[in-house]
Structure formats: structure tokens, C-alpha cells
C-alpha positions in Angstrom: 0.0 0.0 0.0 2.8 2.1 0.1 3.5 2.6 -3.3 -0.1 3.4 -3.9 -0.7 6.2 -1.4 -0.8 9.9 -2.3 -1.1 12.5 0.6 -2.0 16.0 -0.8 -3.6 17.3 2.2 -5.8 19.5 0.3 -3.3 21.5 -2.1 -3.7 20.0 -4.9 -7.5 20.6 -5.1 -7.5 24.2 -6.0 -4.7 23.8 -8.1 -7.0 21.7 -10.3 -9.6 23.9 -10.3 -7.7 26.4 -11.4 -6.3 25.2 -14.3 -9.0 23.2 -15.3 -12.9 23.4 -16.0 -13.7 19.7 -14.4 -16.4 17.5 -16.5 -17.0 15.5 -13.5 -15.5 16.4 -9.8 -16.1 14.2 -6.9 -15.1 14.6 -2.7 -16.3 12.4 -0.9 -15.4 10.7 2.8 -13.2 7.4 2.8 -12.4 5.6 6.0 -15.0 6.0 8.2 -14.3 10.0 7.5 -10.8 9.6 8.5 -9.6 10.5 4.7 -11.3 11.8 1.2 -11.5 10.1 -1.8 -11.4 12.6 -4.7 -12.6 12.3 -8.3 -11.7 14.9 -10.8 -12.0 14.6 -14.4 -11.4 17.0 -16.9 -12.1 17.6 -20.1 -9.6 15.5 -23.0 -7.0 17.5 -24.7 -8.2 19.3 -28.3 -6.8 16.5 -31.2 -3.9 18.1 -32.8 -3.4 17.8 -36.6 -0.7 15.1 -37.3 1.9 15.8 -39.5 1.3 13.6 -43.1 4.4 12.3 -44.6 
């Protein structure tokens, strides 16, 4: 489980808000309320043209 566990202790949140507009976002309680599972999708990156050879 080590390997697996990110600790953001609430930083990272507004960061994503911030530089993205979410298509789905998601807190919720985890643990018994002990932690918070987060969700945050946003939207895909614009298709760029690929170059034709």
C-alpha cells in the first residue's frame, strides 16, 4: 500500500480547479471520514493535426 498512497492534504485541489474546467468532480469521505476520496475529471486534450508524410 505504500506505493499506492498519495497524501495531498488539500493543495492540490484548488490547483486543479484552477487550471482546469472539471467535466465530472467528486469529494467524498473514505475511511470512516478519516480520509477523502477525490474524483476529478477533466475535459480531454483538443486532437492536434498530425503531421502527413
Amino acid at each position: 500500500m505504500r506505493r499506492n498512497h498519495v497524501r495531498t492534504q488539500g493543495h492540490l485541489w484548488p490547483v486543479l480547479r484552477h487550471s482546469f474546467e472539471p467535466l465530472k468532480e467528486k469529494l467524498k469521505p473514505a475511511y470512516g471520514g478519516l480520509w477523502q476520496l477525490g474524483m476529478f475529471h477533466p475535459p480531454k486534450k483538443p486532437e492536434t493535426p498530425h503531421a502527413s508524410n
